[in-house]
C-alpha positions as CSV (number, residue, x, y, z in Angstrom):
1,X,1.6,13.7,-7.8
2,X,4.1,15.9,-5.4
3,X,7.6,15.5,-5.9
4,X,10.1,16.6,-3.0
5,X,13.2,17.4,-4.9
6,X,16.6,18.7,-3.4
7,X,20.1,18.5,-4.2
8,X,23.6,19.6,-3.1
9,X,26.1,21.2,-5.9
10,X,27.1,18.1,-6.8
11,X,24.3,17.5,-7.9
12,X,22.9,20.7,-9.8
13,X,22.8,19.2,-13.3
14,X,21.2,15.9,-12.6
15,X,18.4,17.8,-10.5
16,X,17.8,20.6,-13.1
17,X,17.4,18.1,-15.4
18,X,15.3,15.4,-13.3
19,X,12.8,19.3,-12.4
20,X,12.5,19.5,-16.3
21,X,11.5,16.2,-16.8
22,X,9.3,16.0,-14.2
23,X,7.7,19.0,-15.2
24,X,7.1,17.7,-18.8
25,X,5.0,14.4,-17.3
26,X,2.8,16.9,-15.4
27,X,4.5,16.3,-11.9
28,X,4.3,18.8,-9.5
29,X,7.7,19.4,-8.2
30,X,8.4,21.2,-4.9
31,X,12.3,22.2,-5.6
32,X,14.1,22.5,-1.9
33,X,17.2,23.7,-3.6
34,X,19.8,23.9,-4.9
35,X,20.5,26.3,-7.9
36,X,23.6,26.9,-7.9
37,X,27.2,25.2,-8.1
38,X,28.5,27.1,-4.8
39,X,29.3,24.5,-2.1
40,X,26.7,23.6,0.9
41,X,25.8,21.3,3.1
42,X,24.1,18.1,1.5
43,X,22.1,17.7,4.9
44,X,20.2,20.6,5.2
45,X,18.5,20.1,2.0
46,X,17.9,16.3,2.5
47,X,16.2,17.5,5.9
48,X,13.8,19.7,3.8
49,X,13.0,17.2,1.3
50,X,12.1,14.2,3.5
51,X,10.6,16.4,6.2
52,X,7.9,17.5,2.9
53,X,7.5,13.8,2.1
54,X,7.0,13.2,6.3
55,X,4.8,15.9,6.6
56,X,2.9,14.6,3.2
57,X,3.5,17.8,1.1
58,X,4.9,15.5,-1.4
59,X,4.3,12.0,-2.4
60,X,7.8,10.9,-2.4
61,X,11.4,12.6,-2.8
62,X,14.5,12.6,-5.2
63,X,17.7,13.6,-4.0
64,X,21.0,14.3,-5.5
65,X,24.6,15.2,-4.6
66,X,27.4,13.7,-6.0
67,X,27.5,10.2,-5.1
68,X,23.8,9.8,-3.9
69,X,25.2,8.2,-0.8
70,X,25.8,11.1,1.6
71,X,22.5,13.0,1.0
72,X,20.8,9.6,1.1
73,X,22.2,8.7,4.5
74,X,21.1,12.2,5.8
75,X,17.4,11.8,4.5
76,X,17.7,8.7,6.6
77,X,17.9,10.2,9.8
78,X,14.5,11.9,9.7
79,X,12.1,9.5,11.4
80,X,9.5,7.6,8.6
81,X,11.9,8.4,5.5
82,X,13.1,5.0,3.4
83,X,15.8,6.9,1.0
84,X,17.6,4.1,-0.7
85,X,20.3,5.0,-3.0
86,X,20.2,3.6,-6.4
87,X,22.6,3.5,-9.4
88,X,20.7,1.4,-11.6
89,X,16.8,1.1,-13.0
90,X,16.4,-2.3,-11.8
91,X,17.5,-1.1,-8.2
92,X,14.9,1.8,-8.4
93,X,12.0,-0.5,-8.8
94,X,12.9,-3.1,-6.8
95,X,13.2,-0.1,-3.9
96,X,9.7,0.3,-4.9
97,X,8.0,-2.9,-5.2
98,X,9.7,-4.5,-1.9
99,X,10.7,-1.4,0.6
100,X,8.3,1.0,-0.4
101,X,10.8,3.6,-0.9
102,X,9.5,7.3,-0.2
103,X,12.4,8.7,-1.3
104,X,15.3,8.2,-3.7
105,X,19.1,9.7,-3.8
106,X,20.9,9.3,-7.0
107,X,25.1,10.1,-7.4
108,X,25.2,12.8,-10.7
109,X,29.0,12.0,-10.8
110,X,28.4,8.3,-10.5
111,X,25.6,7.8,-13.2
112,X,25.2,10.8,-15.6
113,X,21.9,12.7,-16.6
114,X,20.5,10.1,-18.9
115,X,20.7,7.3,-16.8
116,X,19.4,9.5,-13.9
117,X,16.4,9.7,-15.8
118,X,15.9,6.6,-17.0
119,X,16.2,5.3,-12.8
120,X,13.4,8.3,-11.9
121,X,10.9,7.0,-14.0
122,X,11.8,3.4,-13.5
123,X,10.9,4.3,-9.5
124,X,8.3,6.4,-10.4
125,X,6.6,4.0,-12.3
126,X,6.7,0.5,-10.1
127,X,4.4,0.1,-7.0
128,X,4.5,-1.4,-3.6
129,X,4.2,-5.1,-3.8
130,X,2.8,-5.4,-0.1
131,X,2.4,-8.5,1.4
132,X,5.1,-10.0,2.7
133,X,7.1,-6.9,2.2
134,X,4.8,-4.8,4.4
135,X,6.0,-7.3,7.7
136,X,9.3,-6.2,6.7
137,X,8.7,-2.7,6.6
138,X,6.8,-2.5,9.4
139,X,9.7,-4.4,11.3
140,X,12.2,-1.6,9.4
141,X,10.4,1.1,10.9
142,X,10.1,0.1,14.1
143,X,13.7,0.1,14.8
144,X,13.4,3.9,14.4
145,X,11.4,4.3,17.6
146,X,13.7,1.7,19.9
């Protein structure tokens, strides 16, 4: 499985260490930046993470800054991207199993390496539910185009 994978400098720790982890379960990561602690913009790197996940060069994506929310919002605005932010592992699957989330943003100052973690492989490792979720979704999406 792909992996989209983008941060801003708040967020450099908790996506080096997310990469390594990933790397170590055999994922293939595509790393959209960044790598280093000088300040930037959190929306030109969520652009280039979701627009891989839109474009299908990755499976799904993982975003961090530091509160998850602002880079999360911005992976929002690019048309077929679900990016819910999550702070917790029972979040992260739910995100999963009932919106079908294709992408993920996560706050480094909010919830720490090991807990970052713990909510990657929580998402990573639930599926889509379907069913009565996919009306939902499909209702979601369609909002985009009106």
């Amino acid at each position: 499985m792909k992996i989209a994978l983008a941060c801003d400098h708040g967020g450099i720790n908790l996506k080096t260490a997310i990469k390594k982890h990933l790397e170590k379960l055999d994922y293939e990561v595509l790393d959209f930046g960044v790598n280093s602690s000088e300040s930037v913009d959190y929306p030109d790197y969520a652009a280039k993470a979701a627009k891989a996940v839109v474009d299908k060069e990755a499976e799904c994506g993982i975003l961090v800054c530091g509160t998850g929310i602002g880079i999360g919002i911005a992976a929002n605005k690019i048309k077929g991207i679900r990016c819910a932010t999550v702070g917790d592992t029972f979040s992260a699957r739910m995100t999963k199993a009932h919106n079908n989330a294709n992408m993920i943003a996560l706050g480094e100052r909010v919830i720490g390496i090991g807990l970052g973690i713990d909510i990657v492989d929580a998402y990573l490792n639930s599926s889509f539910e379907g069913g009565r979720h996919q009306t939902r979704i499909d209702k979601m999406m369609a909002l985009e185009s009106k």
